[in-house]
KOLKOLFI-679938 format. One line per field, with one value per residue: residue in one letter; x, y, z of N, C-alpha, C in turn. Coordinates in steps of 0.05 Angstrom, whole numbers, always signed. Each point is the difference from the previous one (the first is absolute). Example, Ala and Ser with C-alpha at 12.3 -4.5 7.8 and 13.67 -1.06 7.14 Angstrom:
# residues 2
resn <- (a,s)
n_u <- (+264,-7)
n_v <- (-114,+21)
n_w <- (+156,-14)
ca_u <- (-18,+16)
ca_v <- (+24,+24)
ca_w <- (+0,+1)
c_u <- (+18,-15)
c_v <- (+24,+22)
c_w <- (+0,+14)
//
This chain:
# residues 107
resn <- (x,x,x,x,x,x,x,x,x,x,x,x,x,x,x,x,x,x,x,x,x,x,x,x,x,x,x,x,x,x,x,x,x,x,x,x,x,x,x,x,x,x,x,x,x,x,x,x,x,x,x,x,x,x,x,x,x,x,x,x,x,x,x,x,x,x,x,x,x,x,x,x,x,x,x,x,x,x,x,x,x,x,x,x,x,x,x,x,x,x,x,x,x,x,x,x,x,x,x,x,x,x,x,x,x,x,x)
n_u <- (-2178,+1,+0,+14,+8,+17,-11,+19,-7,+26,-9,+24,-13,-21,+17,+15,-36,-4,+36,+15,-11,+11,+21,-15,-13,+30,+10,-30,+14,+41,-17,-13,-24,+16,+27,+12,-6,+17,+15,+15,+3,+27,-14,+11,-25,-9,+28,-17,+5,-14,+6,-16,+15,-26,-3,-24,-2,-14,+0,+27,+3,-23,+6,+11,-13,-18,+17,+2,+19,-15,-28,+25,+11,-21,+2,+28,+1,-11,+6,+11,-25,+10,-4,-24,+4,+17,-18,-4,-28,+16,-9,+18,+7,+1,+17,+15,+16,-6,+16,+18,-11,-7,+8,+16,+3,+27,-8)
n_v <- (-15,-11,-23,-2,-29,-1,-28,+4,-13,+11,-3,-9,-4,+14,-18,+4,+2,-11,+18,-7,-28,+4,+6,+6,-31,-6,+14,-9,-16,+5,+1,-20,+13,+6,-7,-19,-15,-6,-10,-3,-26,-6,-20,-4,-14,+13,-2,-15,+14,+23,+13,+12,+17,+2,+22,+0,+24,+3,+21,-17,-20,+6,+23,-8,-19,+19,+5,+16,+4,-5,+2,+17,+0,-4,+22,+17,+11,-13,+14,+9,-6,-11,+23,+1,+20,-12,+16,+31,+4,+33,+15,+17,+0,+21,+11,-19,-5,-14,+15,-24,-7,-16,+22,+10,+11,+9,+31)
n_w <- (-1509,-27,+17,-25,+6,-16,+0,-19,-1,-7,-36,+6,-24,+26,+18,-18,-5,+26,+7,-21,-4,+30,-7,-24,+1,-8,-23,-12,+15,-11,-23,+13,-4,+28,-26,+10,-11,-17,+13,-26,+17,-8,+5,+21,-2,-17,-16,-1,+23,-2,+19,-9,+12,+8,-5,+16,-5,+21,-7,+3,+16,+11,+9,+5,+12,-7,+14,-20,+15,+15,-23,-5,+23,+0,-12,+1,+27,-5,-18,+13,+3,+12,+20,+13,-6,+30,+11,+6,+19,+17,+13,+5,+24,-26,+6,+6,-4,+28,+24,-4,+15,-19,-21,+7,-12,+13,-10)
ca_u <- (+8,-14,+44,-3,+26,-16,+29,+0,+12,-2,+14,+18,+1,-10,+12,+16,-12,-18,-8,-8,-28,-13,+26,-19,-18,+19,+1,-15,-11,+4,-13,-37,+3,-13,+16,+16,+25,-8,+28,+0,+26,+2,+11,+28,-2,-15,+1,-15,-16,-2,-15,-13,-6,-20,-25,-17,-12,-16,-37,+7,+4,-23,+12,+21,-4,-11,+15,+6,+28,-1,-12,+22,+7,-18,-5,+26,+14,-8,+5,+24,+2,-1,-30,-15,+20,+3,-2,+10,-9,-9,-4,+14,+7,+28,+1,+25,+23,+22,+22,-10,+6,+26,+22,+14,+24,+8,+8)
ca_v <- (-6,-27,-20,-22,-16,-18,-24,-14,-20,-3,-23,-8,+9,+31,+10,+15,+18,+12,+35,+11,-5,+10,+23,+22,-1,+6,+31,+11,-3,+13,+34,+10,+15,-24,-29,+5,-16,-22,-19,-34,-18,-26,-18,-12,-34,-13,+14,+3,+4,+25,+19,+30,+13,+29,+13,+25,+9,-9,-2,+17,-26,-19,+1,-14,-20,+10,+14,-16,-12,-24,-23,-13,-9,-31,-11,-3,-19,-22,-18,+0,-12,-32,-4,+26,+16,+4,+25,+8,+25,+6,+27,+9,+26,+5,+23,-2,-27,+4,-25,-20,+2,-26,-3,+27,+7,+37,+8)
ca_w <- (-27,-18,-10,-23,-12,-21,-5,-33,-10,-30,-6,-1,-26,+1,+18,-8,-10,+26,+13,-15,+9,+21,+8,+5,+25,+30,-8,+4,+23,+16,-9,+19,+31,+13,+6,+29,-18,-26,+4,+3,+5,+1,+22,-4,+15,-29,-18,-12,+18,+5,+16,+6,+18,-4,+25,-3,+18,+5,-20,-30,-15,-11,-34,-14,-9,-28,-30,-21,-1,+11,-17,-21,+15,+10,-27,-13,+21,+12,-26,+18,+24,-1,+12,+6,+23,+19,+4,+29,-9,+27,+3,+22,+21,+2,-23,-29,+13,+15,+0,+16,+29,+5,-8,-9,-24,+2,-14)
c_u <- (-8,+36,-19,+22,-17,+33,-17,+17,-2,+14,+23,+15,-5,+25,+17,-7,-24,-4,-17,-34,-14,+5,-35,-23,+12,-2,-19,-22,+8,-7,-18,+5,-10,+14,+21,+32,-12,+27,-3,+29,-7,+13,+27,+2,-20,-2,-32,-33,+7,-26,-4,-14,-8,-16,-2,-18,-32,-24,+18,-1,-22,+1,+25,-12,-25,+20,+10,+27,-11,-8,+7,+18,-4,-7,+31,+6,-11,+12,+37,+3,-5,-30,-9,+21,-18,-5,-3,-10,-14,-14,+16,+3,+29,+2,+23,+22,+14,+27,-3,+13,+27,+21,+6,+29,+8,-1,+26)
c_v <- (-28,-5,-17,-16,-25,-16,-3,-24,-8,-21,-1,+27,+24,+18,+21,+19,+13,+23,+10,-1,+23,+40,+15,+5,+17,+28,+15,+1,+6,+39,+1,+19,-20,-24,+16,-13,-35,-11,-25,-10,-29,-22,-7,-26,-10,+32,+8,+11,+23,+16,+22,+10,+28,+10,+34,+19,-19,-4,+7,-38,+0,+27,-11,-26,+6,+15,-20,-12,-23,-14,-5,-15,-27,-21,-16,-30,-26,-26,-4,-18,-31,-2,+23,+17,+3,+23,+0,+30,-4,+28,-2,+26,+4,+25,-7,-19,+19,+0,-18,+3,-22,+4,+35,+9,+18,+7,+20)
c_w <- (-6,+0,-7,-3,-22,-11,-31,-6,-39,-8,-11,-27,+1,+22,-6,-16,+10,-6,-33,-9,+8,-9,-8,+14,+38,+2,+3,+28,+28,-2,+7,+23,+18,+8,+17,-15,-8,+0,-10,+6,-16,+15,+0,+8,-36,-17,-19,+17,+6,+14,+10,+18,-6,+25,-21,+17,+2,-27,-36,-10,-21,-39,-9,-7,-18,-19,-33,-2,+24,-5,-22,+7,+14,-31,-8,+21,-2,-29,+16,+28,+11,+22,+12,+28,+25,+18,+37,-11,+26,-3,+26,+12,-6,-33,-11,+20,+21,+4,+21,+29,+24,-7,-5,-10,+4,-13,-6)
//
């Protein structure tokens, strides 16, 4: 699979209007064949810093990043942002999230 983590750092004035920004670029991308999931968090150390976490099957990224919600998308985001986003783009040995091995939970 393509894990993707990407840090946004927005401005101050966009924070509280991020998801919405983002909410159809998010929608329509979590509807590709191919995406694995499209999670975004916000920090709990700079309210105004948020990060997305994505992956995909192996050969579906490189359409998503031609699709038209993402170059609408590159187009919308950046008038939001105080500088260029932070990225973390692996191809990995793995078909979807484990559980972790350190720690276990009865059920």
């Amino acid at each position: 699979m393509i894990f993707i983590v990407a840090k946004f750092t927005v401005k101050p004035e966009w924070s509280d209007r991020w998801m919405d920004l983002t909410r159809d670029f998010t929608e329509a991308t979590r509807q590709e064949p191919g995406n694995l999931w499209f999670d975004w968090s916000r920090s709990v150390d700079d309210p105004h810093q948020f990060v997305l976490v994505e992956a995909f099957q192996d050969d579906a990224a490189g359409s998503h990043v031609n699709s038209t919600h993402f170059s609408a998308a590159m187009k919308a985001m950046p008038q939001a942002l105080v500088k260029t986003p932070e990225i973390i783009s692996e191809r990995i040995d793995a078909e979807g999230w484990g559980q972790m091995g350190e720690m276990t939970v009865p059920e």
